[in-house]
Residue frames as a rotation matrix with the C-alpha (Angstrom) as fourth column:
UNK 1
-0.960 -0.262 0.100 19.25
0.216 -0.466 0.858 8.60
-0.179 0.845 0.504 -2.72
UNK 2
-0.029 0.923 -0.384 16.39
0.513 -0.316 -0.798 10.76
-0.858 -0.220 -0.465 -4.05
UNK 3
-0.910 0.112 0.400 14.98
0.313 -0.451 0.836 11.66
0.274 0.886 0.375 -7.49
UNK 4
-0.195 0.751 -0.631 12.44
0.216 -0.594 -0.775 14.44
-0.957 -0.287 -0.047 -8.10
UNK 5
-0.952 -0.059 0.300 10.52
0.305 -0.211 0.929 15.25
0.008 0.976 0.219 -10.93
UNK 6
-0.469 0.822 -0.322 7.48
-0.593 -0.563 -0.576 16.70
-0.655 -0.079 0.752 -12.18
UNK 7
-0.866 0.499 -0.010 4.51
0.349 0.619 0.704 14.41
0.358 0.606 -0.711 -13.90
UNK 8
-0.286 0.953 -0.100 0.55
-0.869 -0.214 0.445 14.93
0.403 0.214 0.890 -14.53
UNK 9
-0.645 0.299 0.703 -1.80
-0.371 0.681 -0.631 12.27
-0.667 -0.668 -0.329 -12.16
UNK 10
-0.707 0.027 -0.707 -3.08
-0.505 0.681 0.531 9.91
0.496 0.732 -0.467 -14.86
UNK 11
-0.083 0.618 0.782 -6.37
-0.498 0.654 -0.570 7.89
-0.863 -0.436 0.253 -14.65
UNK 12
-0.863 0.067 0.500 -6.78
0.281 0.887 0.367 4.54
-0.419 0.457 -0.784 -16.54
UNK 13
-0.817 0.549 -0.178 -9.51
-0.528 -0.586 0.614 5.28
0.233 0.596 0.769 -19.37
UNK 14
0.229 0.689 -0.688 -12.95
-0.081 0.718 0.692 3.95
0.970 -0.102 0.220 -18.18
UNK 15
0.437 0.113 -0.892 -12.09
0.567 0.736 0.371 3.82
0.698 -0.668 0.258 -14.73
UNK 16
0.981 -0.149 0.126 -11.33
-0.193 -0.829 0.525 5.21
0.026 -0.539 -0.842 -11.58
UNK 17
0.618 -0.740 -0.263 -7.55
0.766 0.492 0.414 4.02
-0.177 -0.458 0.871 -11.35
UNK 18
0.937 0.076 -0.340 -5.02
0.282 -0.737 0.614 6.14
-0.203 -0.672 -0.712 -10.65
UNK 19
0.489 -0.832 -0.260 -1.07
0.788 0.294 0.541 6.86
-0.373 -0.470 0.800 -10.83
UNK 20
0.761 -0.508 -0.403 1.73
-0.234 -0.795 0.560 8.61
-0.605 -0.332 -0.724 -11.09
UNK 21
0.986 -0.125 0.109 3.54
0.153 0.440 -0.885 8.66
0.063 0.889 0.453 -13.93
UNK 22
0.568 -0.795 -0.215 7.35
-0.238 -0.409 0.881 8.25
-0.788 -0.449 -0.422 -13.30
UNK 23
0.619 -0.392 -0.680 10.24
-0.756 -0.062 -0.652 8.62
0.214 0.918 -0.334 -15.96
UNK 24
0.769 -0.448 -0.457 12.77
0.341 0.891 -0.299 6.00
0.541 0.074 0.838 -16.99
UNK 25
0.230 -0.824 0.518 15.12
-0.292 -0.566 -0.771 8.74
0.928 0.026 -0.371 -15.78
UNK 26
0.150 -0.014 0.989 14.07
-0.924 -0.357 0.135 8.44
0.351 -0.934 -0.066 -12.37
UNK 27
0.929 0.289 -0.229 13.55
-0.324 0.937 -0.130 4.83
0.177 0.195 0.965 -12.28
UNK 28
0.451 -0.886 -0.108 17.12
0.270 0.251 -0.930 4.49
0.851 0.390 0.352 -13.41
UNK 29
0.093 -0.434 0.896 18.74
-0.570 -0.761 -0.310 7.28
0.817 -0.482 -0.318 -11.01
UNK 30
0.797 0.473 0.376 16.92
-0.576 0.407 0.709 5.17
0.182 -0.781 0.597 -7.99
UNK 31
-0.381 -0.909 -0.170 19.16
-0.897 0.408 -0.172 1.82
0.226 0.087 -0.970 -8.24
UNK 32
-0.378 0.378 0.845 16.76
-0.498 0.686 -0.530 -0.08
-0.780 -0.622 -0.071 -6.37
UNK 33
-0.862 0.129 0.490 15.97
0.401 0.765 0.504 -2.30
-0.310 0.631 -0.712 -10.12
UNK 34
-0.806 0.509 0.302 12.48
0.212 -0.229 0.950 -2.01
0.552 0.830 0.077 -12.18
UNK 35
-0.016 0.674 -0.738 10.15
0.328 0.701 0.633 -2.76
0.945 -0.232 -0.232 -9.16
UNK 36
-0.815 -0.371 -0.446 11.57
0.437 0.113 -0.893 -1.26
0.381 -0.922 0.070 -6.08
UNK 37
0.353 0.593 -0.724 9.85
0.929 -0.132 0.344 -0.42
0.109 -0.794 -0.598 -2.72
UNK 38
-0.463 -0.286 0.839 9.49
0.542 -0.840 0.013 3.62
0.701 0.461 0.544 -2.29
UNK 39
-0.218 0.267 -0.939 8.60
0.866 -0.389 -0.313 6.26
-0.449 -0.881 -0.147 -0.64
UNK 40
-0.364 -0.361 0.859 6.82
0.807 -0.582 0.098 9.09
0.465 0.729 0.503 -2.39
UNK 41
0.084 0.259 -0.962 6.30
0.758 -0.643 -0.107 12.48
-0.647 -0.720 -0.250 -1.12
UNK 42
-0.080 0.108 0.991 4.54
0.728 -0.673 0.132 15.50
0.681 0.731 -0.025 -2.61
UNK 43
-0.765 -0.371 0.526 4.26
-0.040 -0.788 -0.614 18.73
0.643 -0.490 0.588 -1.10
UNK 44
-0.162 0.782 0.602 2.47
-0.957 -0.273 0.097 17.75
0.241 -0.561 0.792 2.19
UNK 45
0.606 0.476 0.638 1.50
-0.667 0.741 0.081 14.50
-0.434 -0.474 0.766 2.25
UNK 46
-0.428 -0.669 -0.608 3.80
-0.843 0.538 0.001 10.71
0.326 0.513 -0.794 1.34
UNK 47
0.804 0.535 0.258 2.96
-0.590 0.774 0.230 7.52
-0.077 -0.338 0.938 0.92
UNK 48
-0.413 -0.824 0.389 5.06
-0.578 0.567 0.586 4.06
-0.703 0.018 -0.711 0.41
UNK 49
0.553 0.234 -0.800 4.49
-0.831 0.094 -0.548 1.99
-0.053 0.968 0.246 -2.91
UNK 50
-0.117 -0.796 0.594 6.15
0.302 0.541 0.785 -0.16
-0.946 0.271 0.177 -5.19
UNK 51
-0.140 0.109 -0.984 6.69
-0.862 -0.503 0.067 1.27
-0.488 0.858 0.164 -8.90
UNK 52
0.296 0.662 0.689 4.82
-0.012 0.723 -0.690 -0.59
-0.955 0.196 0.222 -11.36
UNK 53
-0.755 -0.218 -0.619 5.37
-0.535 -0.341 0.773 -0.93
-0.380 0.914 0.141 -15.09
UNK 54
0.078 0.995 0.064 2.23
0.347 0.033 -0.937 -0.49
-0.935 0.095 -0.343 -17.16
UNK 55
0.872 0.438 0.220 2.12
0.423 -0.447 -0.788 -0.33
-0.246 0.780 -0.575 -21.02
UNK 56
0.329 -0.851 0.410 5.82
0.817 0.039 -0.575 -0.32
0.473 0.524 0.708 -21.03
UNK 57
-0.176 -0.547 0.819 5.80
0.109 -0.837 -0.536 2.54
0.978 -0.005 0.207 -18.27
UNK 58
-0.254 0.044 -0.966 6.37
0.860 0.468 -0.205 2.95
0.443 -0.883 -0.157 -14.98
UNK 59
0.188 0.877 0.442 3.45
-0.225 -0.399 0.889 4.41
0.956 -0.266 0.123 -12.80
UNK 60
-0.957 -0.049 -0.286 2.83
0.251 0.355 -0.900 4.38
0.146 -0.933 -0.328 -9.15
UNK 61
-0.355 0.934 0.040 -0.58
0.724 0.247 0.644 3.73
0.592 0.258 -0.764 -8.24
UNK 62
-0.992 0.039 0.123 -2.42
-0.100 -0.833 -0.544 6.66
0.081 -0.552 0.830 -6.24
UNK 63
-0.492 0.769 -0.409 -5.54
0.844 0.305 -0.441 5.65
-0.214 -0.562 -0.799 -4.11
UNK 64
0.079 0.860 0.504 -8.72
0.475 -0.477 0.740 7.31
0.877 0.180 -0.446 -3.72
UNK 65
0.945 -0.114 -0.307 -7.68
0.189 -0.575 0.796 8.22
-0.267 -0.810 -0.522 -0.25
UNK 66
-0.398 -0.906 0.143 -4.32
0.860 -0.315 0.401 9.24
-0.318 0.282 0.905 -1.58
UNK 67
-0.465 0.309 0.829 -6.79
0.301 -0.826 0.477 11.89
0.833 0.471 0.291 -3.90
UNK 68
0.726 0.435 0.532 -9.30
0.077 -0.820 0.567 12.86
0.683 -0.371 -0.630 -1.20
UNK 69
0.155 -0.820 -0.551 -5.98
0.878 -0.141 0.458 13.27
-0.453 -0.555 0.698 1.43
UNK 70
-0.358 -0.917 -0.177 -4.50
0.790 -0.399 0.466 15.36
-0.498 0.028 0.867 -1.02
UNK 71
0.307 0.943 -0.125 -7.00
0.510 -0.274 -0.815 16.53
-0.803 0.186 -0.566 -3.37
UNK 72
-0.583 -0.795 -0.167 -5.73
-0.286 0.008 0.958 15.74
-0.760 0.606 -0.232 -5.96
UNK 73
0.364 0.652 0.666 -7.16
-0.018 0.719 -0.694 14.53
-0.931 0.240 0.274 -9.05
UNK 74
-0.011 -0.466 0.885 -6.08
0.907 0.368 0.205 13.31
-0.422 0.805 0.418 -12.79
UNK 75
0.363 0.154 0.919 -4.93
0.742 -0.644 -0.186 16.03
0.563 0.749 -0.348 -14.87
UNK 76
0.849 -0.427 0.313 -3.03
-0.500 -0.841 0.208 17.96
0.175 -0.333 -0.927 -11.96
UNK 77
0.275 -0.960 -0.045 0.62
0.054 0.062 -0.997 18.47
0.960 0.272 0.069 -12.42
UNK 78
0.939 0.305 0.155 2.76
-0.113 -0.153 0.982 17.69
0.324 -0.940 -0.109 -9.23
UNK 79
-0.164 -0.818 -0.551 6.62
-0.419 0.564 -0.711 17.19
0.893 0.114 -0.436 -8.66
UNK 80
0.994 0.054 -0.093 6.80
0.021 0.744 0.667 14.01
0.105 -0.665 0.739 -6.64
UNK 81
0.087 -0.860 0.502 9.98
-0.969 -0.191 -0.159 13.15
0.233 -0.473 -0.850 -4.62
UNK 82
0.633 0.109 -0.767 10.96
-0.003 0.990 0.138 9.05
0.774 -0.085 0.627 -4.77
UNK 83
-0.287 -0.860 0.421 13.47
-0.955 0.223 -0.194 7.80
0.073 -0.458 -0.886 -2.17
UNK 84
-0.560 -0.172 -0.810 14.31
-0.111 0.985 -0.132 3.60
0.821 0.016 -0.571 -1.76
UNK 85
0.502 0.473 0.724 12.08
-0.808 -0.043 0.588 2.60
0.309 -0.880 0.360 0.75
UNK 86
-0.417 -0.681 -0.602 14.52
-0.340 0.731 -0.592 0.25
0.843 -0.043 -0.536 2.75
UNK 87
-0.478 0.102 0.872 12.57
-0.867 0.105 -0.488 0.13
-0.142 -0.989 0.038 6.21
UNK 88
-0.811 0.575 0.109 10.62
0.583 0.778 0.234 -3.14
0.049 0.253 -0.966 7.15
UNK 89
-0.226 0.971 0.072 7.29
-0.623 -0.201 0.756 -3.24
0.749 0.126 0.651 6.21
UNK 90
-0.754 0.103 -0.649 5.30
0.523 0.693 -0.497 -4.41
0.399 -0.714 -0.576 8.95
UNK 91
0.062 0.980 0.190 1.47
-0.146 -0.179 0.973 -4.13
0.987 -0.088 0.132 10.11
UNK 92
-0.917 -0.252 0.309 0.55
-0.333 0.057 -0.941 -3.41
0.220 -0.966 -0.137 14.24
UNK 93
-0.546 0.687 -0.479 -1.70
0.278 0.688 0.670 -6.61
0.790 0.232 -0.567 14.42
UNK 94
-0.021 0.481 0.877 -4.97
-0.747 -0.591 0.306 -4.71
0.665 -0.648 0.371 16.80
UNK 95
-0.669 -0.428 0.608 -5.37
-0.743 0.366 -0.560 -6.40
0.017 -0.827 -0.563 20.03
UNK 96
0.320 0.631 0.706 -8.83
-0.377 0.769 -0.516 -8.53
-0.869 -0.101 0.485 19.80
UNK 97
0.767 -0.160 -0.622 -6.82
-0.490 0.480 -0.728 -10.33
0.414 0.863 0.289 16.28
UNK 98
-0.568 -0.736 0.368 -3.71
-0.709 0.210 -0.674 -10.57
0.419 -0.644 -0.641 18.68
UNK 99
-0.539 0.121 0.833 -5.91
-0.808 0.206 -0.553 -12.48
-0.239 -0.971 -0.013 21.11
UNK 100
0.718 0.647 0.255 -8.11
-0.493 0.732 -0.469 -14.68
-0.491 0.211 0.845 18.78
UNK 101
0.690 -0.448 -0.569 -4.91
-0.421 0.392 -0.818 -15.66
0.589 0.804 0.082 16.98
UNK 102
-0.469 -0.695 0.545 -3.15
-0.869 0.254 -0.424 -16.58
0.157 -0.673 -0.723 20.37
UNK 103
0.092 0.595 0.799 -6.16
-0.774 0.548 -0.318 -18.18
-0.627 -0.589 0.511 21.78
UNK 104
0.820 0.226 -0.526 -6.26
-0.571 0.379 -0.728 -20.30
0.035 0.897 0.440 18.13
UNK 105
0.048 -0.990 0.134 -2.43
0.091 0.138 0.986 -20.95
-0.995 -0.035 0.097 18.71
UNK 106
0.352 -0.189 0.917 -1.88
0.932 -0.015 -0.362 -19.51
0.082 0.982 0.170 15.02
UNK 107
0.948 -0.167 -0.270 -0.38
-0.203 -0.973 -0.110 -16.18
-0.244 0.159 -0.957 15.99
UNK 108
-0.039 -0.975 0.217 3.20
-0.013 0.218 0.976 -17.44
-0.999 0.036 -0.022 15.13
UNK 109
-0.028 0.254 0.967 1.29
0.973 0.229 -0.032 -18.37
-0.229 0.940 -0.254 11.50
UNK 110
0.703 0.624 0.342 0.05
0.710 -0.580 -0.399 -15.01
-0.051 0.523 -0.851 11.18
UNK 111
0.766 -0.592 -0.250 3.06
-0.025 -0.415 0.909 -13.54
-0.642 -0.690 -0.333 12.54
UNK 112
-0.479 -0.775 0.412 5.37
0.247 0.331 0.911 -15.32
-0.842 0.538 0.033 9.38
UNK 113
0.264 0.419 0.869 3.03
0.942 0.083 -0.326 -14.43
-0.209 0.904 -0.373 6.91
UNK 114
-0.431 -0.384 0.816 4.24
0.590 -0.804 -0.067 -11.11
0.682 0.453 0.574 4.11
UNK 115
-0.910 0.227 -0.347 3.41
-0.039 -0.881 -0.472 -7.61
-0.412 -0.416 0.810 5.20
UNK 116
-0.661 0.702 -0.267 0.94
-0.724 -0.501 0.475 -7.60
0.199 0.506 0.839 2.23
UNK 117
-0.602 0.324 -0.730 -1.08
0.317 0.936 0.154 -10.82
0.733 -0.139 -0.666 4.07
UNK 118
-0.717 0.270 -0.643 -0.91
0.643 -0.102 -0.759 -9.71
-0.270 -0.957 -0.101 7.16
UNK 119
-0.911 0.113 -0.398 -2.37
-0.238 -0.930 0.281 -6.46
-0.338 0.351 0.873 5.37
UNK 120
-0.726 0.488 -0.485 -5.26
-0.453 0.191 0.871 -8.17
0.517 0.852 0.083 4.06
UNK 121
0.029 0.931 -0.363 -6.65
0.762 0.215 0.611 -9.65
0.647 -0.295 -0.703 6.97
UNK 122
-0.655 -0.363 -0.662 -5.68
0.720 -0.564 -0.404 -6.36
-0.227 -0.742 0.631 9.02
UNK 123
-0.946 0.262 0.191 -7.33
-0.093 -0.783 0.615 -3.55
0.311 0.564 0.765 6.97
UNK 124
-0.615 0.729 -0.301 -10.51
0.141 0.477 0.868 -5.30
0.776 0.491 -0.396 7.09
UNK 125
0.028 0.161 -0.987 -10.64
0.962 0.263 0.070 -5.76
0.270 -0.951 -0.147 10.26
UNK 126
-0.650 -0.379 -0.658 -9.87
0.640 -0.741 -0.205 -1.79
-0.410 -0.554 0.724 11.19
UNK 127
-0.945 0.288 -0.155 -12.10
-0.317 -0.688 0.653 -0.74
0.081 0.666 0.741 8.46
UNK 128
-0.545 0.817 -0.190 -15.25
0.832 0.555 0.002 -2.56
0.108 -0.157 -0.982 9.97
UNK 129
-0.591 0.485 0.644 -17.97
-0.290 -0.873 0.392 -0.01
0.752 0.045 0.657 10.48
UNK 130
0.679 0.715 -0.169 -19.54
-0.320 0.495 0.808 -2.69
0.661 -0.495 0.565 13.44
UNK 131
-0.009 -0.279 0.960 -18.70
-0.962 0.263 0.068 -4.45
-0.271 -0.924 -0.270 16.28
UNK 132
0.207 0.121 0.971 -20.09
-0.379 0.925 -0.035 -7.23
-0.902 -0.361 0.237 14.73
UNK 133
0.988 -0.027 -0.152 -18.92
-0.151 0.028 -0.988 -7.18
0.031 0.999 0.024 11.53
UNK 134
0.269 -0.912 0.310 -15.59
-0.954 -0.297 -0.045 -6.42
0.133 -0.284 -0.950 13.30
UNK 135
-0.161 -0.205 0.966 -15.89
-0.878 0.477 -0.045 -9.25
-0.452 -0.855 -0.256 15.10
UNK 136
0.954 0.270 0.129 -16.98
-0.057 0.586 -0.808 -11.68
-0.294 0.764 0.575 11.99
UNK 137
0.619 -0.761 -0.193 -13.63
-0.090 0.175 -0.980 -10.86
0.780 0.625 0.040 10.08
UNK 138
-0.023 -0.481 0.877 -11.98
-0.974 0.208 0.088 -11.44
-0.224 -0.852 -0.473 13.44
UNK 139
0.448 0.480 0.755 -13.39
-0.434 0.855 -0.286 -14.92
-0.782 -0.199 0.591 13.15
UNK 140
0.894 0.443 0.068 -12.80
-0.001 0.153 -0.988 -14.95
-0.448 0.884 0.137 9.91
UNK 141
0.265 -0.933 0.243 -9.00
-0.878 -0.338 -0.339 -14.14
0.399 -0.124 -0.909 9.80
UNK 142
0.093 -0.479 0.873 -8.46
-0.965 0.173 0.198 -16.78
-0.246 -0.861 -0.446 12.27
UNK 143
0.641 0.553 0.532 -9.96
-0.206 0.792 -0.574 -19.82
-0.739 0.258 0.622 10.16
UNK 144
0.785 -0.282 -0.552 -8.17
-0.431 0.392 -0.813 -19.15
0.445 0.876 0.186 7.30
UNK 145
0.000 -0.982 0.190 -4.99
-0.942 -0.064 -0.329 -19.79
0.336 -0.179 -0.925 9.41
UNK 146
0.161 0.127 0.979 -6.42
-0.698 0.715 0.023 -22.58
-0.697 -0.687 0.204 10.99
UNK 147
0.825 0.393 0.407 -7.20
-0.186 0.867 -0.461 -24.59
-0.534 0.305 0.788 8.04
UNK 148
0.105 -0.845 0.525 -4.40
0.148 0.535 0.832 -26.66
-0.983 -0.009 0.181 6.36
């Protein structure tokens, strides 16, 4: 199932935050409860979420690289397209994290831990801008798993 509508991109006053402002209508329509896991897609470009409720309304949040992707920005009007996101979530763990987390014997740990974990020491790690920075949160990933 899929609900479309049209809403205005909303920033948080004072700040750079973002979202999408979605009706109760849609919200409702969905089935997937107050909270569910999504998929939204404007014309061109989709991401995956989870609808939020903020101030008694529910918002989906909408990155800076969501805006420079789309170029977008608060104050333009867009019709957004929800659908249930039902797939697994699930992160492709790069190979030198694979290997320090084998070598560690904690890749089974890292391996049970949420999507949004795994996500946390992944990003980092992909978003290094070094080798040796890379190669720190490599290190750095692996410890936390180690320790008890």
């Amino acid at each position: 199932m899929s609900v479309t509508f049209t809403t205005t991109l909303t920033q948080a006053e004072g700040m750079q935050a973002t979202g999408l402002p979605i009706p109760d209508s849609a919200v409702e329509a969905l089935g997937g409860g107050r909270a569910p896991a999504v998929v939204v897609s404007i014309p061109g470009f989709s991401y995956r979420g989870r609808i939020a409720t903020r101030n008694g309304s529910f918002i989906m949040g909408f990155s800076a690289a969501n805006r420079e992707a789309t170029g977008l920005k608060a104050g333009d009007v867009v019709e957004a397209t929800l659908e249930l996101d039902t797939a697994p979530r699930s992160m492709e763990i790069p190979d030198d994290l694979a290997a320090a987390l084998r070598s560690a014997g904690v890749l089974e740990v890292f391996t049970a831990l949420s999507y949004s974990r795994q996500r946390a020491h992944i990003d980092p790690i992909n978003e290094a801008k070094t080798d040796e920075t890379r190669l720190r949160r490599v290190e750095k990933a692996v410890a936390s798993l180690q320790q008890p």
